[in-house]
The first five atom37 places (N, CA, C, CB, O) and aatype in JSON, in Angstrom:
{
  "aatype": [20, 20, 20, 20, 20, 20, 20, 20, 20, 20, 20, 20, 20, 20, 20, 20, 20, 20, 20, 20, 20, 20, 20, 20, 20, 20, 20, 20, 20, 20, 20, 20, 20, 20, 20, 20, 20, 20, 20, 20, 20, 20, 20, 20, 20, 20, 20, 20, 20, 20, 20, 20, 20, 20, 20, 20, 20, 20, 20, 20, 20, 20, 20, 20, 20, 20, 20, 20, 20, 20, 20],
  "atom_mask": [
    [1, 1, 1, 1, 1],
    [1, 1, 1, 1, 1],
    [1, 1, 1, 1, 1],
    [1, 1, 1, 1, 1],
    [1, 1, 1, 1, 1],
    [1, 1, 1, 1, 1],
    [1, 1, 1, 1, 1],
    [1, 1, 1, 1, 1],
    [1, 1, 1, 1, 1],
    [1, 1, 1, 1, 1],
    [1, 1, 1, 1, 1],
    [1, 1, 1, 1, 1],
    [1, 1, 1, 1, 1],
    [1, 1, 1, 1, 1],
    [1, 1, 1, 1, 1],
    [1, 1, 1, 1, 1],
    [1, 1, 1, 1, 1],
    [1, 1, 1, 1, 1],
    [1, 1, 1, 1, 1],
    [1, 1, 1, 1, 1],
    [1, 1, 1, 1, 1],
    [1, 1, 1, 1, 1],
    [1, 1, 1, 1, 1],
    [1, 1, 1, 1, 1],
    [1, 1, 1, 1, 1],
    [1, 1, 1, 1, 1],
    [1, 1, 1, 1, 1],
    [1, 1, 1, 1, 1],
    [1, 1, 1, 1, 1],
    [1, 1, 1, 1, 1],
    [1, 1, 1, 1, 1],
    [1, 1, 1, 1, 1],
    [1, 1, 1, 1, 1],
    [1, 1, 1, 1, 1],
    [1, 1, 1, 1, 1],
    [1, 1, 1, 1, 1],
    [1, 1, 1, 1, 1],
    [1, 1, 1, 1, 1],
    [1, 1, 1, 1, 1],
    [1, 1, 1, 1, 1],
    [1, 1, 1, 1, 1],
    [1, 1, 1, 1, 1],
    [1, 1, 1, 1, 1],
    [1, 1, 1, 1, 1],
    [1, 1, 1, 1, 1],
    [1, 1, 1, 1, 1],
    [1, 1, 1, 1, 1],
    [1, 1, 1, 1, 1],
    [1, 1, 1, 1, 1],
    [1, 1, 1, 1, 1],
    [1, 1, 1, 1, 1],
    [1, 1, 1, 1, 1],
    [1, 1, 1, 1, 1],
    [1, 1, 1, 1, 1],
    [1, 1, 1, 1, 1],
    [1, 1, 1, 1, 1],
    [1, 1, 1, 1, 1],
    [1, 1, 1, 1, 1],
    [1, 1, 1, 1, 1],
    [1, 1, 1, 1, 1],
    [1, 1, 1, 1, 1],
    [1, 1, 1, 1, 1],
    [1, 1, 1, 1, 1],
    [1, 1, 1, 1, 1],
    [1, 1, 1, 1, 1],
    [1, 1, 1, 1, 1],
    [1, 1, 1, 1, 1],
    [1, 1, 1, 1, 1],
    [1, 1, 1, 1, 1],
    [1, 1, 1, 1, 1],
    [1, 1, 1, 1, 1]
  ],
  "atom_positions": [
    [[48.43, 24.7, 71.78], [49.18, 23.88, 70.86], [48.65, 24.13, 69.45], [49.07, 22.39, 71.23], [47.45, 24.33, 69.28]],
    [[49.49, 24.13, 68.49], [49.06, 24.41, 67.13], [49.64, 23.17, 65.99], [49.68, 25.99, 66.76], [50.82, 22.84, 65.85]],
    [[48.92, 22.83, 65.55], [49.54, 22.12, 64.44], [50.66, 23.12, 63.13], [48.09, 21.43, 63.69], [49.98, 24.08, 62.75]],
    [[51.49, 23.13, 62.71], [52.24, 23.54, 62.16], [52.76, 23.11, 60.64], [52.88, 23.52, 62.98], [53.28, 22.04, 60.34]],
    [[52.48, 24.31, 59.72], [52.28, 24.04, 58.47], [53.75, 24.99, 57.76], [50.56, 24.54, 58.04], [53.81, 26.17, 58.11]],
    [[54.62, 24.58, 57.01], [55.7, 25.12, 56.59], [55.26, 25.88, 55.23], [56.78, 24.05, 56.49], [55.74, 25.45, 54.18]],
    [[54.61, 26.7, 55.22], [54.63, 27.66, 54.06], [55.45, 28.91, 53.78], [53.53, 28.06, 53.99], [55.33, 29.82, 54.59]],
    [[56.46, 29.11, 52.47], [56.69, 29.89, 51.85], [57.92, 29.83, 52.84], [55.73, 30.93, 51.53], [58.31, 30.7, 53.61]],
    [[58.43, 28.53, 52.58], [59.57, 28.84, 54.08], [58.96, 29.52, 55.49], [60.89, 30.13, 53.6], [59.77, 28.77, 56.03]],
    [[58.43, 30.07, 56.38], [57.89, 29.61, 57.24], [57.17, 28.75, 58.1], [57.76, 29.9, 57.18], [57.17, 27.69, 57.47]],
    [[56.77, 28.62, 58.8], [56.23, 27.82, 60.22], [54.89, 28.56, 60.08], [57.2, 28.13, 61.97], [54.84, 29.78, 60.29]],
    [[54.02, 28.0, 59.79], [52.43, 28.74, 60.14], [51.74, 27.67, 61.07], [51.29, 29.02, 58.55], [51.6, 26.47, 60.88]],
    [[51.38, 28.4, 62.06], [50.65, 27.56, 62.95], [49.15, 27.55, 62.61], [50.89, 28.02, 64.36], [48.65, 28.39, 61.87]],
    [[48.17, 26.19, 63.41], [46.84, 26.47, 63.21], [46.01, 25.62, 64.42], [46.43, 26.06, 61.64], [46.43, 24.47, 64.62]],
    [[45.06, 26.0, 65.11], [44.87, 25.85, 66.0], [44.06, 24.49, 66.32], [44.51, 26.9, 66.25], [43.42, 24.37, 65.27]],
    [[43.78, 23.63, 66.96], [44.04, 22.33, 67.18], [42.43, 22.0, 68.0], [45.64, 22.11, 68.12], [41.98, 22.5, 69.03]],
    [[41.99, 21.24, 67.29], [40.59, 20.72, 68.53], [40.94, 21.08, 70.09], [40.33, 18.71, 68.57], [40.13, 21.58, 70.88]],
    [[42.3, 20.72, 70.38], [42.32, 21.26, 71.53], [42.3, 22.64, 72.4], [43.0, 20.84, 71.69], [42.17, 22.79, 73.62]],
    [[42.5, 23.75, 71.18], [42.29, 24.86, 71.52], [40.89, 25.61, 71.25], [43.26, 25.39, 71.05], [40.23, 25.19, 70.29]],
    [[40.49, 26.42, 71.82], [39.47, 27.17, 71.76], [40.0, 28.19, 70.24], [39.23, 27.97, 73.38], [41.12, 28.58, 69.93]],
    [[38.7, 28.35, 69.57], [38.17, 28.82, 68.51], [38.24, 30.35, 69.21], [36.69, 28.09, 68.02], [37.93, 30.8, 70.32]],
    [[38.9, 31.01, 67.77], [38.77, 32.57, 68.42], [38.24, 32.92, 66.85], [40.54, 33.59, 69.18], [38.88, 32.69, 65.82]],
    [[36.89, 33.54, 66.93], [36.34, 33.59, 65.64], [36.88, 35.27, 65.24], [34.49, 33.26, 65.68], [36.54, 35.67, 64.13]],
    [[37.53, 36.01, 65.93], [37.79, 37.21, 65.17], [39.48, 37.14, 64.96], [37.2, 38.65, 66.05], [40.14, 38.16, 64.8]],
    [[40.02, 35.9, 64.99], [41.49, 35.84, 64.99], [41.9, 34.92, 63.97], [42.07, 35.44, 66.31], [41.4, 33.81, 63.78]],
    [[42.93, 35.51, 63.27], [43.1, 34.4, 62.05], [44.13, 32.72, 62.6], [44.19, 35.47, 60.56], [45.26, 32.66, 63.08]],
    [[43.25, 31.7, 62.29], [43.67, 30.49, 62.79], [45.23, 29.86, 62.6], [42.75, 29.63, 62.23], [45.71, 29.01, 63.35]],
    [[45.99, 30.54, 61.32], [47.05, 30.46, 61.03], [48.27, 31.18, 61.66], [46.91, 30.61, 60.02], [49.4, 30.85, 62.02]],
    [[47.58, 32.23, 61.64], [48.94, 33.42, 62.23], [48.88, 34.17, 63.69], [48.98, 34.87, 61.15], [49.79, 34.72, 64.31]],
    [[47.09, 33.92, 64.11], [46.58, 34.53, 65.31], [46.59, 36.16, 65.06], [47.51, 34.07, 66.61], [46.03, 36.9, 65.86]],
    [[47.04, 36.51, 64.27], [46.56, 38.07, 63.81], [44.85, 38.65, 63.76], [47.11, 38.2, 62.19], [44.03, 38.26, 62.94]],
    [[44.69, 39.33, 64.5], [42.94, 39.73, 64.53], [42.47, 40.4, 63.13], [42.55, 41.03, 65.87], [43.14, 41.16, 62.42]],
    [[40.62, 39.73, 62.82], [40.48, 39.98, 61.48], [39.28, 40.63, 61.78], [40.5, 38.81, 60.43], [38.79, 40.67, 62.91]],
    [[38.78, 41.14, 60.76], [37.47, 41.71, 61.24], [36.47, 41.01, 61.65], [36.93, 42.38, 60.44], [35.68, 41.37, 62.51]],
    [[36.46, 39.63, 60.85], [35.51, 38.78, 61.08], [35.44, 37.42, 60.7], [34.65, 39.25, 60.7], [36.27, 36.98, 59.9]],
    [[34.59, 36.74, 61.16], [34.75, 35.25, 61.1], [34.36, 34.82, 59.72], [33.88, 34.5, 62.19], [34.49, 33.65, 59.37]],
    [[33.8, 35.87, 58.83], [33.33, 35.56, 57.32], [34.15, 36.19, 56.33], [31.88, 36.03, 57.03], [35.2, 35.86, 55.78]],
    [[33.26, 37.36, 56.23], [34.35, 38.26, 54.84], [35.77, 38.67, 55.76], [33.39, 40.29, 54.04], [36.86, 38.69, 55.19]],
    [[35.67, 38.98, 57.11], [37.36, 39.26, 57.85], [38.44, 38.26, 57.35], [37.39, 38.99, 59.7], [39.54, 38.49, 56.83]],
    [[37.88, 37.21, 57.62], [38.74, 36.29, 57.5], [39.27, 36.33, 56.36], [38.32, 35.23, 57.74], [40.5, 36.28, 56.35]],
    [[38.44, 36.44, 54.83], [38.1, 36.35, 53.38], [39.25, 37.28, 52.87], [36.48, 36.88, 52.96], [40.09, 36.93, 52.04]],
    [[39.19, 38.66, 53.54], [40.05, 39.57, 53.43], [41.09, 39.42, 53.81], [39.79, 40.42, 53.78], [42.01, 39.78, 53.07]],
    [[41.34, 38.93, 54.88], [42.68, 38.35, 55.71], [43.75, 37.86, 54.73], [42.3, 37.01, 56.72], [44.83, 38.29, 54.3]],
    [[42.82, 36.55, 54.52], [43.74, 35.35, 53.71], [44.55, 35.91, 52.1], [42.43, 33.87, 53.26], [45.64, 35.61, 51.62]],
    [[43.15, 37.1, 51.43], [44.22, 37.56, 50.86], [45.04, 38.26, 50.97], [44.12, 37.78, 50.26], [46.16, 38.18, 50.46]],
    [[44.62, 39.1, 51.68], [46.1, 40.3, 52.12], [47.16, 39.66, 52.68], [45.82, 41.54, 53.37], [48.08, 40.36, 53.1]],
    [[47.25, 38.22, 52.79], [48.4, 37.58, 53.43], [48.88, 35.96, 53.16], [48.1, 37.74, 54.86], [48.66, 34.9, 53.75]],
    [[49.53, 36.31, 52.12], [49.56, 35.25, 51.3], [50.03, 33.54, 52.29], [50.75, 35.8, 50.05], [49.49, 32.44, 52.22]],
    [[50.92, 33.9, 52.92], [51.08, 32.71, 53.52], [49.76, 32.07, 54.22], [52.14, 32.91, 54.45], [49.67, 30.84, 54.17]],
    [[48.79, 32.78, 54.84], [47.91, 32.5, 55.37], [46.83, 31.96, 54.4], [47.68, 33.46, 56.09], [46.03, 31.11, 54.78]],
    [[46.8, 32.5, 53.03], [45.99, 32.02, 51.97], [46.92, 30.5, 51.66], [45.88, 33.29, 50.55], [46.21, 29.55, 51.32]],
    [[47.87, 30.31, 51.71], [48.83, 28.9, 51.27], [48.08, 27.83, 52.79], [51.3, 29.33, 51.42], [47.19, 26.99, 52.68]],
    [[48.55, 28.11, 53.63], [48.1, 27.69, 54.59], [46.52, 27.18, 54.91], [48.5, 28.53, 55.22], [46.25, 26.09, 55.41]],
    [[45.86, 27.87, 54.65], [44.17, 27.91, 54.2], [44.14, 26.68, 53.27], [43.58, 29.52, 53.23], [43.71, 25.66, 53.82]],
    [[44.5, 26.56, 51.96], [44.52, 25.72, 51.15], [45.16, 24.78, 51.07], [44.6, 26.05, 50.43], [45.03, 23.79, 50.35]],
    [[45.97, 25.07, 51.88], [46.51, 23.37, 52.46], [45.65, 22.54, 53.7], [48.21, 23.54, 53.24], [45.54, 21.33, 53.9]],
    [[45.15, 23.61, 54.35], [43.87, 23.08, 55.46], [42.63, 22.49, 54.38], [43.09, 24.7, 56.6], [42.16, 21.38, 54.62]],
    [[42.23, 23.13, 53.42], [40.88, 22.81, 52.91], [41.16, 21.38, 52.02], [40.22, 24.19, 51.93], [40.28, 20.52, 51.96]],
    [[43.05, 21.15, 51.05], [43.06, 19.98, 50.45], [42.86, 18.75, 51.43], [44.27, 19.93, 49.72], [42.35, 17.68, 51.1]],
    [[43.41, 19.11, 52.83], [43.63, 17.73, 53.74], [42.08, 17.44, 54.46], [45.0, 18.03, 55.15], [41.69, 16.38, 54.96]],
    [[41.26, 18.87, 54.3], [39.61, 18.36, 54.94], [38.87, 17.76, 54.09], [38.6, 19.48, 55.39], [38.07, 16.91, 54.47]],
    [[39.01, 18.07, 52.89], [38.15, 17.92, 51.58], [37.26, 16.35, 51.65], [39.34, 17.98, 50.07], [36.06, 16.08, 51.62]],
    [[38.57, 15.47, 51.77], [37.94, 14.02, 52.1], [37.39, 13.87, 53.06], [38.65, 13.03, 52.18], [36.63, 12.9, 53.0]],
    [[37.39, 14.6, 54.38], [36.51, 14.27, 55.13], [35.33, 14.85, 55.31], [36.94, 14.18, 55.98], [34.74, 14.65, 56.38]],
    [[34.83, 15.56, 54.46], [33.17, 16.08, 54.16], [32.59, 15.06, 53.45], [32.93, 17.51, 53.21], [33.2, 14.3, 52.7]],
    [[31.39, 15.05, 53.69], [30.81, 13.82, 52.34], [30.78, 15.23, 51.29], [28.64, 12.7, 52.64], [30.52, 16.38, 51.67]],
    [[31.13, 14.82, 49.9], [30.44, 15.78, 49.16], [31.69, 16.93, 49.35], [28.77, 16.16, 49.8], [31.39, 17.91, 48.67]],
    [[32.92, 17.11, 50.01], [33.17, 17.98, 49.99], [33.27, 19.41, 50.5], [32.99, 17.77, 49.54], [32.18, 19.9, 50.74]],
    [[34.43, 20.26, 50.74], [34.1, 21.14, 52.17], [33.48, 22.62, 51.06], [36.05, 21.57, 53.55], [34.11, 23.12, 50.13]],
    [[32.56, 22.89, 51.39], [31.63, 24.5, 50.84], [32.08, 25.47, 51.51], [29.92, 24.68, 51.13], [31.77, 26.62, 51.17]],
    [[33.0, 25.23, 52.69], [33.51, 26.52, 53.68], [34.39, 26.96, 52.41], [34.52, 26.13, 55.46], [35.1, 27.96, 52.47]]
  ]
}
């Protein structure tokens, strides 16, 4: 199950406490990245919806970090 985010006119999905974490797969699109750090880093820009998507994940976590999310 994915939670589902409408960017750029699409449907971007993202993967849900209930699913298992795939750290070499991008959480939005499920497209494989190199990696769970700079892969990902690279990912998001080479693919803009996935960078929209990203930043719509980080405005809605933000409040729930104390202090703010550093990811």
């Amino acid at each position: 199950m994915h939670n589902h985010y409408i960017v750029g006119g699409k449907s971007c999905g993202m993967a849900t406490a209930t699913n298992p974490v795939q750290p070499n797969q991008c959480p939005f699109c499920d497209r494989p990245i190199g990696s769970a750090g700079a892969g990902f880093m690279e990912h998001i820009e080479a693919n803009p919806e996935c960078n929209e998507a990203f930043e719509l994940w980080r405005e809605r976590v933000d409040g729930d970090m104390p202090g703010g999310w550093a990811g």
